[in-house]
C-alpha positions, 0 to 999 in steps of 0.5 A: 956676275956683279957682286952687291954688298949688304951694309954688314958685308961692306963694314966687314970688307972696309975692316979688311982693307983698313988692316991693310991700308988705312982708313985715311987712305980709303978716305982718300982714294973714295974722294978723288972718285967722286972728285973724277966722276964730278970732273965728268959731270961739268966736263971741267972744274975751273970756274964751276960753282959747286955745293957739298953737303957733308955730314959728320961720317965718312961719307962726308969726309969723302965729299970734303976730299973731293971738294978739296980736290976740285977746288984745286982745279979751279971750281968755286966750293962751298962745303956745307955741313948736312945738319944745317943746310939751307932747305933750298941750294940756287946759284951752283952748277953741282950739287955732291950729296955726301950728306949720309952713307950707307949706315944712315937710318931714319928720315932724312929732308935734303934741301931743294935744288934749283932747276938745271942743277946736276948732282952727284951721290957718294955711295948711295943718296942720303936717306936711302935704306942701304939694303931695302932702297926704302926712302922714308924721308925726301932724297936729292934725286941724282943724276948719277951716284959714285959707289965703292967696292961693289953696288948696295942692294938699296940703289937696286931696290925700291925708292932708292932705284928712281933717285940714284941715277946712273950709277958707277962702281968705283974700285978704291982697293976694297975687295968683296972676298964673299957676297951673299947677293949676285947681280946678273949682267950681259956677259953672264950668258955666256955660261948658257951652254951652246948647242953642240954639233951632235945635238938632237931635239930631245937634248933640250926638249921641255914639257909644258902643261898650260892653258884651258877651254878660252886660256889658250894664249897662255899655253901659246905664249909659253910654249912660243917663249921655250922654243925662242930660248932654245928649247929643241922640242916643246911637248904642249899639254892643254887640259880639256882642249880639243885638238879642232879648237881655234886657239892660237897653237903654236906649229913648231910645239907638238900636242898632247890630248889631255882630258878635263880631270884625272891627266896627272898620269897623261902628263908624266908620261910625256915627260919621261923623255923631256928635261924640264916641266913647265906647269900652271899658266892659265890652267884654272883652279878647279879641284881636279886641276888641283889636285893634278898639279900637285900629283904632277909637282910631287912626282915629276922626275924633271926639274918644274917650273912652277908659275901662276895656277900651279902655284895656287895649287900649292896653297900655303908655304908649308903645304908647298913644302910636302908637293916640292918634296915629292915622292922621293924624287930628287930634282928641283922645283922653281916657284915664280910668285908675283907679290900677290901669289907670294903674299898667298904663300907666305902669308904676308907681303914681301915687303921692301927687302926683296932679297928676304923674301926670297930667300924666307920663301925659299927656305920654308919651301924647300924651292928655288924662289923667283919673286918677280917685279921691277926687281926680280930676285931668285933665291934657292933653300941651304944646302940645295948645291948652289954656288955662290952668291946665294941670291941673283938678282935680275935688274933689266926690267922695263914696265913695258912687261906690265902687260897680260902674258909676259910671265908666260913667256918667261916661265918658258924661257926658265924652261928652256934654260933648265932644258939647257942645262943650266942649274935651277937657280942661274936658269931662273935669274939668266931667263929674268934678265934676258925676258927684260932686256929682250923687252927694252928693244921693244916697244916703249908702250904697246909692247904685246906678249907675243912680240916678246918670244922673238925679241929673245930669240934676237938678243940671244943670237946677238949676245951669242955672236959678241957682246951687246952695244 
């Protein structure tokens, strides 16, 4: 798992490596970084015309090393101080954005550059929120961005993701001894448990409660996606719905007849031999519909997945709060609000800082939180036995998912995880990255819903066999 640093983690790592090595020094390693990353760029120094932006901090300071230290390869530098640019840069192969670091705060309006003009940030582009990605002033946009230690929050976050191009983490000998923020990669799902030789399909079985008269598809295309991610039996319970119904069921899912009201019983009967609770998408939000999903949340005996009528059942934070509790019941429930549903929660809008939300959301709750977007951040309450870091993020979206009946599919994947064995939180931030990267090897534009199941099942049996390319 990739660490990410807060600015208040950073500064207190550099003050570590400082003790230890010096300030000059860290000065030093982090300009031959960017010097390295720019000689990649052009594919030499001699020759070449490169500009830097350097203002008055460190930041700065790193960009005059590398200026310093491509000037002697051959390039032609010209070291510019940030507060007196030009508003526009012509005539250069480079421009190394070493204007403002991570500390900068307020609107920031970087010259323009002429077109065909690489550039190259160093940590983050200037004017970008360190720990929001918020941008309220105007950025060079990067071809890429060399950052140190460990990646800041804001290049994974809001405006600061569209302007920080490729990044790299450079290691200049700062060590993230603690972080509170965990950023999920490929090689973590190594962790997801493999099926052993006397498996049998109650080892892994997910109950799901979805769909109603005309909302079918939901129930299908979560039922499909906690079958694709290893769920070894899938129990589908459709409110109201008559088993000669034409809906789309899925074969491989057996059904369990619920009437239209008064199910909550039904419900936790079938899942006493199952490992995890799948409930909400496209269930309705009738008053008896609501009042059976928070009977089923409180009392469930299994870990739940919550998502969208179920949250709405749930009404406010607080009223959340006395469900996810139950009635003495110790397991963990895992909301997944989009900003809609977490603005009906909360109260507000999540705002920039996603990884607040989370964990503001988590805490009042007592949930574990999944906040979804281009960005999705789990967050889980105190004290709630989960390792570090705190806070997951997965990073692997694609806007191919804004289409109807994705997040149905990943609140089936999160089953299946949970079903797994896979603690709450690493189960909800495992499903997020695998739905979006399972996506990226969809189609670019008319990705459906239902191509997505079989994409999982693909990208999990291939990273299963090695890593992916």
């Amino acid at each position: 798992m990739r660490p990410v640093v807060s600015v208040a983690e950073m500064r207190a790592a550099d003050a570590a490596a400082i003790g230890s090595v010096g300030e000059s020094e860290l000065i030093h390693r982090a300009g031959f970084a960017v010097a390295t990353e720019a000689l990649r760029m052009l594919g030499g120094a001699y020759g070449r015309r490169i500009v830097v932006l350097a203002g008055k901090g460190n930041n700065g300071n790193d960009g005059r090393v590398a200026a310093a230290a491509l000037a002697r390869r051959g390039a032609l530098v010209d070291v510019i101080d940030a507060a007196s640019a030009p508003g526009r840069i012509d005539g250069c192969d480079l421009v190394i954005d070493a204007a403002y670091g991570t500390g900068f705060s307020g609107a920031y309006s970087a010259p323009v550059v002429s077109k065909g003009t690489v550039v190259l940030a160093v940590d983050i582009p200037s004017g970008v929120d360190a720990n929001t990605g918020e941008m309220p002033g105007r950025a060079l946009e990067a071809d890429r961005t060399v950052t140190f230690a460990a990646l800041k929050p804001g290049l994974l976050m809001g405006a600061g993701v569209s302007v920080s191009g490729e990044v790299s983490v450079a290691d200049i000998g700062v060590r993230v001894r603690s972080t509170s923020i965990g950023l999920v990669d490929d090689a973590d799902l190594a962790e997801l448990p493999a099926r052993e030789r006397s498996t049998h399909k109650w080892v892994s079985a997910v109950a799901i409660v979805a769909g109603s008269p005309g909302m079918e598809g939901a129930a299908f295309l979560c039922g499909r996606g906690a079958a694709r991610a290893g769920a070894g039996m899938v129990r589908l319970a459709v409110p109201g719905a008559d088993t000669e119904s034409a809906g789309p069921w899925p074969n491989e899912a057996v059904r369990v007849i619920l009437g239209k009201k008064d199910w909550a019983d039904d419900v936790l009967a079938v899942v006493e031999r199952c490992r995890a609770l799948v409930i909400g998408p496209g269930l309705g939000r009738d008053d008896a519909t609501l009042r059976a999903v928070r009977s089923v949340i409180s009392r469930s005996p299994v870990p739940v997945v919550a998502d969208a009528d179920a949250l709405f059942a749930l009404g406010d934070a607080r009223s959340a709060r006395e469900v996810v509790s139950g009635d003495g019941v110790d397991r963990p429930v895992i909301l997944t609000p989009h900003d809609g549903e977490y603005r009906r929660l909360a109260g507000h809008d999540p705002g920039p800082d996603r990884v607040a939300a989370a964990t503001r959301l988590a805490e009042s709750t007592g949930a574990v939180v999944l906040v979804k977007g281009s960005l999705t951040v789990v967050a889980a309450p105190e004290g709630e036995g989960f390792a570090p870091p705190p806070v997951l993020m997965a990073a692997a979206g694609t806007p191919a998912l804004a289409t109807a009946g994705t997040g149905d599919v990943l609140s089936g994947i999160i089953g299946a995880f949970v079903a797994r064995g896979v603690d709450a939180p690493r189960a909800a931030a495992f499903a997020a990255h695998v739905h979006g990267a399972a996506a990226r090897r969809g189609r670019a534009q008319g990705l459906l819903s239902v191509d997505l199941p079989d994409l999982v099942a693909d990208w999990l049996s291939e990273s299963e066999a090695g890593p992916h390319g």
